[in-house]
N, C-alpha and C positions, 0 to 999 in steps of 0.2 A: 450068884454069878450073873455078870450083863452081857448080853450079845452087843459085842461092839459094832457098829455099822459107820458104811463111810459112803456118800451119796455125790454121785457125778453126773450133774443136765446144766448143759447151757443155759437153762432157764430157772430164773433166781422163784421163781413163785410156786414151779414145780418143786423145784428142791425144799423150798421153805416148805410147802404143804406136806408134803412125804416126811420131811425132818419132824412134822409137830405131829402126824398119826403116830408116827413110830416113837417118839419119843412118850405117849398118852400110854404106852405100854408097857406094864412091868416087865422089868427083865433086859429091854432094850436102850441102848445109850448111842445117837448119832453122836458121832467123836468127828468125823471130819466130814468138810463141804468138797467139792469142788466145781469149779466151771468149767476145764475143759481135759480134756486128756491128758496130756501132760501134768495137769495139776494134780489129777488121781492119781498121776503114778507118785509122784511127789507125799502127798498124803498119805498113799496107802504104804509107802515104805517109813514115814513118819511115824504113825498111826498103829501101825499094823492091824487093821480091823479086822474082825472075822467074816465079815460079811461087807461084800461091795456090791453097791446098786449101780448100774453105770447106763445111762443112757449110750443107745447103738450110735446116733451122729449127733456128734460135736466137734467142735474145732479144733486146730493143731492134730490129737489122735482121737480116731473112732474109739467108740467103748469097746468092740473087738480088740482091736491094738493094745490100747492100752492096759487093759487085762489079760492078753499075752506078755507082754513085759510085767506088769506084777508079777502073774503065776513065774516067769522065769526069773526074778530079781527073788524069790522066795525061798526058792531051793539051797 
């Protein structure tokens, strides 16, 4: 079984660099990108990952925000 994960930073070279650690590890599968808040929620309702990495500021929604709409678009 893989830990799905799904990765949220305005910044494309952070995210690529976390995307290829975590991917060099059995067990784990980055399944979605995103670049800003809104696009996490988007993804992670896609997606459904088990695990969301989310940077605290980014554009449109903070990773706070927008990981309060997941957790409540989940239930």
């Amino acid at each position: 079984m893989s830990i799905r994960v799904l990765l949220a930073d305005d910044h494309s070279v952070l995210r690529d660099g976390v995307a290829a650690l975590l991917q060099a590890q059995e067990g784990i599968s980055v399944v979605a990108h995103a670049q800003d808040g809104r696009e996490a929620v988007r993804k992670a309702t896609e997606f459904k990952p088990d695990v969301a990495i989310m940077d605290i500021v980014m554009p449109e929604l903070n990773g706070i925000e927008a990981t309060a709409l997941v957790h409540q678009s989940s239930r």
